[in-house]
Biopython code that builds the backbone (N, CA, C, O; Angstrom):
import numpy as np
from Bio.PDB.StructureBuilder import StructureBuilder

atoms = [
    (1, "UNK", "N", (0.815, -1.190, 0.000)),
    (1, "UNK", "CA", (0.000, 0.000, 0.000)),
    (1, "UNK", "C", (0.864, 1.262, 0.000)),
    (1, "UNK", "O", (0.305, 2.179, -0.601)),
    (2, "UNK", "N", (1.802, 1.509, 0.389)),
    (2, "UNK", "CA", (2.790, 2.496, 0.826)),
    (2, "UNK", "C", (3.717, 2.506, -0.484)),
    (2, "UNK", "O", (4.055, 3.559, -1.024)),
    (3, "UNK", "N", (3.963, 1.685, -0.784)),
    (3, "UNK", "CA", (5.007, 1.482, -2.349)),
    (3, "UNK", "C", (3.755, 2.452, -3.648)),
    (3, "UNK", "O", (4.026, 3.330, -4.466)),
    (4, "UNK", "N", (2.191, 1.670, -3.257)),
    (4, "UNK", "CA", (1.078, 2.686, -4.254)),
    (4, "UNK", "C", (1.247, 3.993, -4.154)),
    (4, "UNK", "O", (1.439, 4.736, -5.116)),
    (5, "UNK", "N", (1.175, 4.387, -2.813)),
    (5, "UNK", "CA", (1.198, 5.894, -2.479)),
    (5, "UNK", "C", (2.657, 6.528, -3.122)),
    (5, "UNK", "O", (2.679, 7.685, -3.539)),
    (6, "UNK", "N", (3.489, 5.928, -3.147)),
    (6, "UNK", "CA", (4.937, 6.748, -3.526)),
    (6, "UNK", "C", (4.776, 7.202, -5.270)),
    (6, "UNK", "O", (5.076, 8.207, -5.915)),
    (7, "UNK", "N", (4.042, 5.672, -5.651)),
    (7, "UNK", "CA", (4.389, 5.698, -7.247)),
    (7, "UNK", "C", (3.552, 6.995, -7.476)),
    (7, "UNK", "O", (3.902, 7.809, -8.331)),
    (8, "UNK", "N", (2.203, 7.217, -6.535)),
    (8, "UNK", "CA", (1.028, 8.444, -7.251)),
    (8, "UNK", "C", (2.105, 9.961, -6.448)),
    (8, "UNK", "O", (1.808, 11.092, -6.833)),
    (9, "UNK", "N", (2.979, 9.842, -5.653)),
    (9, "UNK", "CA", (3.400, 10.690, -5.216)),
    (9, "UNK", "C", (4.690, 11.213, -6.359)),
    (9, "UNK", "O", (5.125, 12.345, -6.571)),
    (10, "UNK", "N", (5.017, 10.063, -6.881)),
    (10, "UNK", "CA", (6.179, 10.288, -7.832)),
    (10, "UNK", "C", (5.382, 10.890, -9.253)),
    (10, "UNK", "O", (5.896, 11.533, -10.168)),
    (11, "UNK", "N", (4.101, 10.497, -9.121)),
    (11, "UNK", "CA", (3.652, 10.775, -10.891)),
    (11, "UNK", "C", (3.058, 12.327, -10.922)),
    (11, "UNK", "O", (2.860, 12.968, -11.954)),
    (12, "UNK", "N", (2.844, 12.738, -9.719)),
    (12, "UNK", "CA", (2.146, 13.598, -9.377)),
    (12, "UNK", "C", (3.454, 14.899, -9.224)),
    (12, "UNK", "O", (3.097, 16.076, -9.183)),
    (13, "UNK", "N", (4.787, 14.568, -9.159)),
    (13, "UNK", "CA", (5.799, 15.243, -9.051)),
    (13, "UNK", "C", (6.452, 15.622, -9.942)),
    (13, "UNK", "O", (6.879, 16.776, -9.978)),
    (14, "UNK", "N", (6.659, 14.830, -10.773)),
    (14, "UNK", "CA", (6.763, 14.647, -11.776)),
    (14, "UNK", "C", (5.835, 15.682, -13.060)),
    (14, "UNK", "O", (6.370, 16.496, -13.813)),
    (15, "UNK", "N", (4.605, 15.402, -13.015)),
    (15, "UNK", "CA", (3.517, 15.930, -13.480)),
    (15, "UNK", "C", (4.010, 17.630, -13.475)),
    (15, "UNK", "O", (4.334, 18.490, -14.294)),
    (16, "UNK", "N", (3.834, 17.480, -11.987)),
    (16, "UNK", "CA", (4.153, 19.042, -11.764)),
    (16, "UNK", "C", (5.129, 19.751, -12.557)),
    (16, "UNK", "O", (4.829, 20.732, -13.238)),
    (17, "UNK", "N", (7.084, 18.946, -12.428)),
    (17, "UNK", "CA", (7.681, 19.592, -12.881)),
    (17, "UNK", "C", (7.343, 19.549, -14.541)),
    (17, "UNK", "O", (7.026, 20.680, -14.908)),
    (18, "UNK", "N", (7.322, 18.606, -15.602)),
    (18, "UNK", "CA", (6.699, 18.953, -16.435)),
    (18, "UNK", "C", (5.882, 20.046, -16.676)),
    (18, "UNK", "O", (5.959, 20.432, -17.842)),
    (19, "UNK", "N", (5.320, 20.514, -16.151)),
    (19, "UNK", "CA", (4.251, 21.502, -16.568)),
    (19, "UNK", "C", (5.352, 22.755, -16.099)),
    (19, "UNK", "O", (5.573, 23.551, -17.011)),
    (20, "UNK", "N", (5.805, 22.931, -15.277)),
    (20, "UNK", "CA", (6.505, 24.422, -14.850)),
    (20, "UNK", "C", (7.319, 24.553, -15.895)),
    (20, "UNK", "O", (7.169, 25.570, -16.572)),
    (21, "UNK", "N", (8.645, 23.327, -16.390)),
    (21, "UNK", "CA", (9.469, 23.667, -17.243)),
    (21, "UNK", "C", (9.002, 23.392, -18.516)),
    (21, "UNK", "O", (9.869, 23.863, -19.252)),
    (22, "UNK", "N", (8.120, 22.894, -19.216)),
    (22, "UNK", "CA", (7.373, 23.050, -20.497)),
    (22, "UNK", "C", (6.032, 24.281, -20.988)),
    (22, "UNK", "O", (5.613, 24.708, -22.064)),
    (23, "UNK", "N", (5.884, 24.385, -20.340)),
    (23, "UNK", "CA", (4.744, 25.233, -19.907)),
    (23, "UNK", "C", (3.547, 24.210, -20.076)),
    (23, "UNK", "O", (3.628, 22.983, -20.130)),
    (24, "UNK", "N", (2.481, 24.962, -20.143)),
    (24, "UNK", "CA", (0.652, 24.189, -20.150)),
    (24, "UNK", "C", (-0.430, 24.996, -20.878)),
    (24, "UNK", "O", (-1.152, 25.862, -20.382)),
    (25, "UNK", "N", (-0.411, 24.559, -22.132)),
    (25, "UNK", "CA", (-1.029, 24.640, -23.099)),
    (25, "UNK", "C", (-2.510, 25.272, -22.673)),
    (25, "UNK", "O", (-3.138, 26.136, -23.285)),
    (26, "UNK", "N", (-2.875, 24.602, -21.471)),
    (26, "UNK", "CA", (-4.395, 25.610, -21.096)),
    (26, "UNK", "C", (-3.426, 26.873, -20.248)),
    (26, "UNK", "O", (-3.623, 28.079, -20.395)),
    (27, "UNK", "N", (-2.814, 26.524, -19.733)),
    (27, "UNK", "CA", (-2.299, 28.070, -18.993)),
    (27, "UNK", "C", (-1.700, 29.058, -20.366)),
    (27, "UNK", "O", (-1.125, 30.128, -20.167)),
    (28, "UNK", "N", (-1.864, 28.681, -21.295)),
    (28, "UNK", "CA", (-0.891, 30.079, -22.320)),
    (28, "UNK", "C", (-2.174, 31.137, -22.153)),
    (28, "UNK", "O", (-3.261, 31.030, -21.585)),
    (29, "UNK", "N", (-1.802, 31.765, -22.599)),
    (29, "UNK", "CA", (-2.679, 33.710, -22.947)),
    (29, "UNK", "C", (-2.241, 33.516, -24.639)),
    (29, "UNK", "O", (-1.427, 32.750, -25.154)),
    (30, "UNK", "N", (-3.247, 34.661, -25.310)),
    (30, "UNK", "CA", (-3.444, 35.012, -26.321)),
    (30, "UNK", "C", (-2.665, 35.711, -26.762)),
    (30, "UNK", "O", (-2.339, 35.562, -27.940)),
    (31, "UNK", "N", (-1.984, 36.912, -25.825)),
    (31, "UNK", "CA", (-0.938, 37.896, -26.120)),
    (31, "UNK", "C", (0.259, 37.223, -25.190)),
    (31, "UNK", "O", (0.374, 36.265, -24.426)),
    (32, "UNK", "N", (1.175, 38.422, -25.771)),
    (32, "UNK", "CA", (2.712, 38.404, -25.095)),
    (32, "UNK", "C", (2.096, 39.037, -23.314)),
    (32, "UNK", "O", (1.023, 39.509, -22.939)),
    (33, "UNK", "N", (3.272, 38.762, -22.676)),
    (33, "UNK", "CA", (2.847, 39.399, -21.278)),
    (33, "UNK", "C", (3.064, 40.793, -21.089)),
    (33, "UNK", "O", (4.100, 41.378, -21.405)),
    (34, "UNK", "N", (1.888, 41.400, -20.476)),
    (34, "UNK", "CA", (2.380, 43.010, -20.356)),
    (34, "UNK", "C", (3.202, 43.292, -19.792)),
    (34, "UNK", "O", (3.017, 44.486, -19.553)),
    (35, "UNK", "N", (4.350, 42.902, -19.231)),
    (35, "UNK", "CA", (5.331, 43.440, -18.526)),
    (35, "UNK", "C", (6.373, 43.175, -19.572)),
    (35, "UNK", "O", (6.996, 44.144, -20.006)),
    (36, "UNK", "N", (6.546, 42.376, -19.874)),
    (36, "UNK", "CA", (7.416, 42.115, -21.234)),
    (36, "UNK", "C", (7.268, 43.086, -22.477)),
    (36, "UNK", "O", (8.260, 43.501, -23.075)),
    (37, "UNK", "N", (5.859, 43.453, -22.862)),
    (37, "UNK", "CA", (5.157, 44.731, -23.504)),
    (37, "UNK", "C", (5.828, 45.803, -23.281)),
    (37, "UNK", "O", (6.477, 46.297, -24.204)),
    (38, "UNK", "N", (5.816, 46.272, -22.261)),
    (38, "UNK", "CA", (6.353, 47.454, -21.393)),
    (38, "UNK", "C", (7.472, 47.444, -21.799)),
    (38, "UNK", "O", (7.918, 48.241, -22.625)),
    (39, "UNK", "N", (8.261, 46.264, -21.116)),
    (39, "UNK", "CA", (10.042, 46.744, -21.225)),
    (39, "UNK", "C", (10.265, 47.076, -22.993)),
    (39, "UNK", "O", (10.957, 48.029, -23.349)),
    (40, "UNK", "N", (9.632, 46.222, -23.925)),
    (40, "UNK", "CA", (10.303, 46.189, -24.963)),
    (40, "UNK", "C", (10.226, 48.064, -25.008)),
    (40, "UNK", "O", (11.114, 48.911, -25.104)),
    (41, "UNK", "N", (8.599, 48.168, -24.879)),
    (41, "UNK", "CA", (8.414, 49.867, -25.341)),
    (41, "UNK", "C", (9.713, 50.743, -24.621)),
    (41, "UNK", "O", (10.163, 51.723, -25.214)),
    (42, "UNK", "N", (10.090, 50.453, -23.736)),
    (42, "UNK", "CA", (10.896, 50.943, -22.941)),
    (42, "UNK", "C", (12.522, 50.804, -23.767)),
    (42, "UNK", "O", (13.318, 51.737, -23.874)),
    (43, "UNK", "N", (12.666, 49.833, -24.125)),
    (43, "UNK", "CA", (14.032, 49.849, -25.411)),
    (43, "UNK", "C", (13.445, 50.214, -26.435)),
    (43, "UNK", "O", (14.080, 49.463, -27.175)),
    (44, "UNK", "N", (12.681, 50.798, -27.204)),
    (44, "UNK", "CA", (12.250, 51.246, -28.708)),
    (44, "UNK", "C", (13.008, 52.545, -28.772)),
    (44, "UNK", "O", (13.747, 52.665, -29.750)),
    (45, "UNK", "N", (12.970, 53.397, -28.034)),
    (45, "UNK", "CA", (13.684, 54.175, -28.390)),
    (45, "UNK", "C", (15.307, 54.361, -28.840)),
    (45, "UNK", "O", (15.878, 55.094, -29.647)),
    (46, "UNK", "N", (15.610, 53.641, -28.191)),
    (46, "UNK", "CA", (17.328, 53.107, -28.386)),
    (46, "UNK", "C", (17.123, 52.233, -29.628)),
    (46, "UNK", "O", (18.192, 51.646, -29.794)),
    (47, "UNK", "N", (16.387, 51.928, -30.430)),
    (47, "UNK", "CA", (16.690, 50.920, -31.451)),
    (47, "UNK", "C", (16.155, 50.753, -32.561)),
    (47, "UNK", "O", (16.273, 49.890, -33.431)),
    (48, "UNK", "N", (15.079, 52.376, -32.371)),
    (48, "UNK", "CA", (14.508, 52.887, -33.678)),
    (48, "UNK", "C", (14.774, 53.502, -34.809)),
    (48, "UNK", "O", (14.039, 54.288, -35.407)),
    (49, "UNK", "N", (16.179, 53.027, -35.201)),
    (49, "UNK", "CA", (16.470, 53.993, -36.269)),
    (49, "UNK", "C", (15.577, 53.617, -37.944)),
    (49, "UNK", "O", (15.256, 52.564, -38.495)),
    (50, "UNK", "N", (15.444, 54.936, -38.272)),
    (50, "UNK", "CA", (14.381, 54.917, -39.418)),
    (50, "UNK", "C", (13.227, 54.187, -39.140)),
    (50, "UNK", "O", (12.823, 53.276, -39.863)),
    (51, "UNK", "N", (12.537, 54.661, -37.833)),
    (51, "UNK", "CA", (11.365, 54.240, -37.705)),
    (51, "UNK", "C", (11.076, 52.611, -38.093)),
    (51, "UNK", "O", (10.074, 52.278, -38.725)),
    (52, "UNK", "N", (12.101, 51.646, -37.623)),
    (52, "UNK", "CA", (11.996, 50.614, -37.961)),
    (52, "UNK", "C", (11.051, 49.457, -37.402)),
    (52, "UNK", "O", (10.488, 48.450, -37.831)),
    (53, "UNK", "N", (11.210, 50.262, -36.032)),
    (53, "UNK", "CA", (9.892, 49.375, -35.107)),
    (53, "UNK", "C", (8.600, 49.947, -34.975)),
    (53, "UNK", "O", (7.977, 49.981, -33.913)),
    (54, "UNK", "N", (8.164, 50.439, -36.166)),
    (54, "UNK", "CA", (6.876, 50.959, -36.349)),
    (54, "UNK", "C", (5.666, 49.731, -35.656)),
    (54, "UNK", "O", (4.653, 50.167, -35.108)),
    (55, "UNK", "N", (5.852, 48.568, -35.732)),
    (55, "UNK", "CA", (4.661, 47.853, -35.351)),
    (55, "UNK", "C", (4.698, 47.620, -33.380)),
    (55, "UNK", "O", (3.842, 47.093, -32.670)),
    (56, "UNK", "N", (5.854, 48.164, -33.038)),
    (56, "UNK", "CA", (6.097, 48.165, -31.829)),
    (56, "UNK", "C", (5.277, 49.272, -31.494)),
    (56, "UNK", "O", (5.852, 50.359, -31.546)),
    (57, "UNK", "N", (3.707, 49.280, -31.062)),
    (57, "UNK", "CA", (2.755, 50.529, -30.616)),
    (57, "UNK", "C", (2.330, 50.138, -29.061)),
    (57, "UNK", "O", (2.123, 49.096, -28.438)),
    (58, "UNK", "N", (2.318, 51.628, -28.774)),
    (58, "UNK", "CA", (1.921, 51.590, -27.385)),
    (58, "UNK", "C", (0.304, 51.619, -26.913)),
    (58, "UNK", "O", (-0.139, 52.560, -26.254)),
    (59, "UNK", "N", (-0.089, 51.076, -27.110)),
    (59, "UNK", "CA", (-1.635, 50.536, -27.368)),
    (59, "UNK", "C", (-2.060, 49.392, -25.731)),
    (59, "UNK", "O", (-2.285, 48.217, -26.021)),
    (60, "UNK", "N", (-2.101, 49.563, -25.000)),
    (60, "UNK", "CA", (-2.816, 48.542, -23.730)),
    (60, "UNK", "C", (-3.212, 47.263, -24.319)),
    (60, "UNK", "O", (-4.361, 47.170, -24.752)),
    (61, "UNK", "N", (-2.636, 46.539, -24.373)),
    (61, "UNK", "CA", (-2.833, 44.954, -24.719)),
    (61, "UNK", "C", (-2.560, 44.320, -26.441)),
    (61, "UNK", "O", (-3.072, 43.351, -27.002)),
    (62, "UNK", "N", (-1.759, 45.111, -26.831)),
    (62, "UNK", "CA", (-1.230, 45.084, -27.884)),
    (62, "UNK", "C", (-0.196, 43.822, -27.727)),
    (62, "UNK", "O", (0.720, 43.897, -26.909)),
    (63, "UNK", "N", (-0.399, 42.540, -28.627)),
    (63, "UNK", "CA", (0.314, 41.628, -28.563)),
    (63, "UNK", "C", (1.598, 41.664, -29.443)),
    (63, "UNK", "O", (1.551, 41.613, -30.673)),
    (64, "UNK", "N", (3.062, 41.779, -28.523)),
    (64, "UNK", "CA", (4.291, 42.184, -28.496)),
    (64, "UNK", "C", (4.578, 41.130, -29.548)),
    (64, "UNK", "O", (5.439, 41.309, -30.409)),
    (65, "UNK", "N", (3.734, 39.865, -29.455)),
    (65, "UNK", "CA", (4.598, 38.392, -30.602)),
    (65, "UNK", "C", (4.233, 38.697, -31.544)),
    (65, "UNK", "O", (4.694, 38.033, -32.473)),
    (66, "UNK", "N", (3.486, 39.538, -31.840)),
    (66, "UNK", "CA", (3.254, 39.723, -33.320)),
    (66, "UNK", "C", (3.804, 41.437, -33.746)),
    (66, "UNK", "O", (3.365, 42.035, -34.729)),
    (67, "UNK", "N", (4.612, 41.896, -32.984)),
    (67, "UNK", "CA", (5.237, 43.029, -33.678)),
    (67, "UNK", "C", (6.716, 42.218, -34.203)),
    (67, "UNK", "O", (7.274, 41.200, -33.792)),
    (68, "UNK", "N", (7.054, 43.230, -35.350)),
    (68, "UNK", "CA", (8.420, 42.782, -36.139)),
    (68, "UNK", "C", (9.473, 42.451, -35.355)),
    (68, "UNK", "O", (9.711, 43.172, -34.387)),
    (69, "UNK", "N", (10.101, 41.577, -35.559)),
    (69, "UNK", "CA", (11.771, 41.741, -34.960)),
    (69, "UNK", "C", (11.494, 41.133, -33.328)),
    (69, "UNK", "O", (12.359, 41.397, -32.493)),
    (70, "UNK", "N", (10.490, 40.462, -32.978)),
    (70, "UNK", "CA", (9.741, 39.969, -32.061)),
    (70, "UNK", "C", (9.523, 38.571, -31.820)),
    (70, "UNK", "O", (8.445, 38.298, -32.349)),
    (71, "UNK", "N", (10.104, 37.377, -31.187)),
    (71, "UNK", "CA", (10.068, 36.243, -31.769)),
    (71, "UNK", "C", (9.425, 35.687, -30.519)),
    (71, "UNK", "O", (10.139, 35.886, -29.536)),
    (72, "UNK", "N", (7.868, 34.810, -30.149)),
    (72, "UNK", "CA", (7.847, 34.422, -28.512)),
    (72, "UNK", "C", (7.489, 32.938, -28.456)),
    (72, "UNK", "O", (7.277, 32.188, -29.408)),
    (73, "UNK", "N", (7.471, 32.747, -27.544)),
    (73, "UNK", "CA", (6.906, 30.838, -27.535)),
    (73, "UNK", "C", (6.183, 30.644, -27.644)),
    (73, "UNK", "O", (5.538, 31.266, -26.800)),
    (74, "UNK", "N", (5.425, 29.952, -28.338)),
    (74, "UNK", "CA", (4.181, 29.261, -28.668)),
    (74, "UNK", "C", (2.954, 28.958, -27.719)),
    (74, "UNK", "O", (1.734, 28.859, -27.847)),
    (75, "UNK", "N", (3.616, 28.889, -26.995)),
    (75, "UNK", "CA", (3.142, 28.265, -25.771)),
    (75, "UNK", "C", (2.953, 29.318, -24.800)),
    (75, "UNK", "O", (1.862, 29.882, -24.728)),
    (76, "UNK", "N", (3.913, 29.633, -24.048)),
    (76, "UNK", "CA", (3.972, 30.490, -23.019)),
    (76, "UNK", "C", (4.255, 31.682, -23.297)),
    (76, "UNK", "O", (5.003, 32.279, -22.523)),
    (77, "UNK", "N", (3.731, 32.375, -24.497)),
    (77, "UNK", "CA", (3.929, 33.327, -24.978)),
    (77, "UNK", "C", (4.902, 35.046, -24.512)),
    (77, "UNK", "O", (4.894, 36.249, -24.773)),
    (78, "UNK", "N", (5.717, 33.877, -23.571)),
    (78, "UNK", "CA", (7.195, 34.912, -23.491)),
    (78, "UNK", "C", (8.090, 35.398, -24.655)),
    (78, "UNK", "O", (8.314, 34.876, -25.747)),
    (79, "UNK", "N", (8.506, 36.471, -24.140)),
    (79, "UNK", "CA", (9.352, 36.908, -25.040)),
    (79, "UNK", "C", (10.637, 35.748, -25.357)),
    (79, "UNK", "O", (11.060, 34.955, -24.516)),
    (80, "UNK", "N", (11.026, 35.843, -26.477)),
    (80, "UNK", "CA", (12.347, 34.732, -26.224)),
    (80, "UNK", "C", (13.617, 35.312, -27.118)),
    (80, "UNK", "O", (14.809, 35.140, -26.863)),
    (81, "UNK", "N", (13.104, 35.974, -28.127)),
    (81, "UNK", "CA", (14.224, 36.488, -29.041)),
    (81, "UNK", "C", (14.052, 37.607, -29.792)),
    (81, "UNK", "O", (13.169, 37.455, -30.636)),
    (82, "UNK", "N", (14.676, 38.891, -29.797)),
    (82, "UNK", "CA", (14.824, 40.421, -30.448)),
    (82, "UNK", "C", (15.568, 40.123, -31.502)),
    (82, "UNK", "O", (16.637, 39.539, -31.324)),
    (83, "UNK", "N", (15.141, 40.465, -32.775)),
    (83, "UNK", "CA", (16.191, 40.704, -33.768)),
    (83, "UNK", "C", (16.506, 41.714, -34.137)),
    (83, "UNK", "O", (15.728, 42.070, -35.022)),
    (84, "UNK", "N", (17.437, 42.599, -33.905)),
    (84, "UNK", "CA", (17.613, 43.989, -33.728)),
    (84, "UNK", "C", (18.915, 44.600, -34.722)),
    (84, "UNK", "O", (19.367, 45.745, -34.746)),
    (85, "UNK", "N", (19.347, 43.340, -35.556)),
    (85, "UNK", "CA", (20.271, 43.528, -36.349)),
    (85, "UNK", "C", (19.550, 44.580, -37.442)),
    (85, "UNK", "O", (18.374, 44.518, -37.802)),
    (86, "UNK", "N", (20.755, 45.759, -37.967)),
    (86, "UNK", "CA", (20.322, 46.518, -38.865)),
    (86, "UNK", "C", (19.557, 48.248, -38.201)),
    (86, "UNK", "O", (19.098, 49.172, -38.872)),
    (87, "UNK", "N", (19.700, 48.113, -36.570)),
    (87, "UNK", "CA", (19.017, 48.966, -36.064)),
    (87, "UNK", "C", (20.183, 49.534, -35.463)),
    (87, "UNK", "O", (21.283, 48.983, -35.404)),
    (88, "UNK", "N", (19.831, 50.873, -34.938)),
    (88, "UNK", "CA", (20.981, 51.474, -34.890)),
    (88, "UNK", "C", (20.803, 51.978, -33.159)),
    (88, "UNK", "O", (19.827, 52.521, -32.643)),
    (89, "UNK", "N", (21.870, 51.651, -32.640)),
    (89, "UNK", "CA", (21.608, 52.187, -30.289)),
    (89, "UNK", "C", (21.928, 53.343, -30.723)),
    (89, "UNK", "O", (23.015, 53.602, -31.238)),
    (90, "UNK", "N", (20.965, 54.172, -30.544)),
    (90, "UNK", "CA", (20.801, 55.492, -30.159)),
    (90, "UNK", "C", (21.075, 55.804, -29.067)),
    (90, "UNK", "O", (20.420, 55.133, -28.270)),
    (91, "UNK", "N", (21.893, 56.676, -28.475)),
    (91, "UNK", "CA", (21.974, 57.376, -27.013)),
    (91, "UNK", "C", (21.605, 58.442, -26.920)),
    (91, "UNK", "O", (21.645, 59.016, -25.832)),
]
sb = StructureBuilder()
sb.init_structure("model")
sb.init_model(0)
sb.init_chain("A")
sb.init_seg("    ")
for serial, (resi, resn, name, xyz) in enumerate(atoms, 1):
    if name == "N":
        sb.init_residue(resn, " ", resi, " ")
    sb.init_atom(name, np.array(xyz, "f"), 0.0, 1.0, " ", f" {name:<3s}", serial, name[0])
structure = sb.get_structure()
């Protein structure tokens, strides 16, 4: 009986970490996360040369994975990768 309890204790642990480090397909959102939103708006200025991040708008719930140069996970719709080559750091 005690060997049962370990195996549902092990599957159940298991379970868990799966889901934290893969993410969970019912836990994704539709958009990028607003705090992630924010920061990017917060580097646009440093990396706008010739108005290049035009689709980068400051709009309240404006989904960040679908502006240019913007790459996020499928899933957990974090940010994961800037492509910023061709843009110029402004100071």
């Amino acid at each position: 009986m005690i060997m049962m309890e370990w195996k549902w204790l092990w599957f159940i642990r298991m379970a868990v970490m799966l889901l934290v480090l893969e993410g969970c397909r019912w836990c994704s959102t539709d958009a990028c996360l607003e705090h992630e939103r924010i920061a990017l708006l917060h580097l646009k200025p440093f990396f706008n040369y010739d108005n290049q991040l035009k689709s980068w708008i400051e709009v309240k719930g404006s989904d960040c994975c679908k502006w240019e140069r913007v790459e996020c996970n499928s899933i957990t719709r974090r940010v994961i990768q800037l492509s910023l080559n061709h843009t110029s750091f402004n100071m």
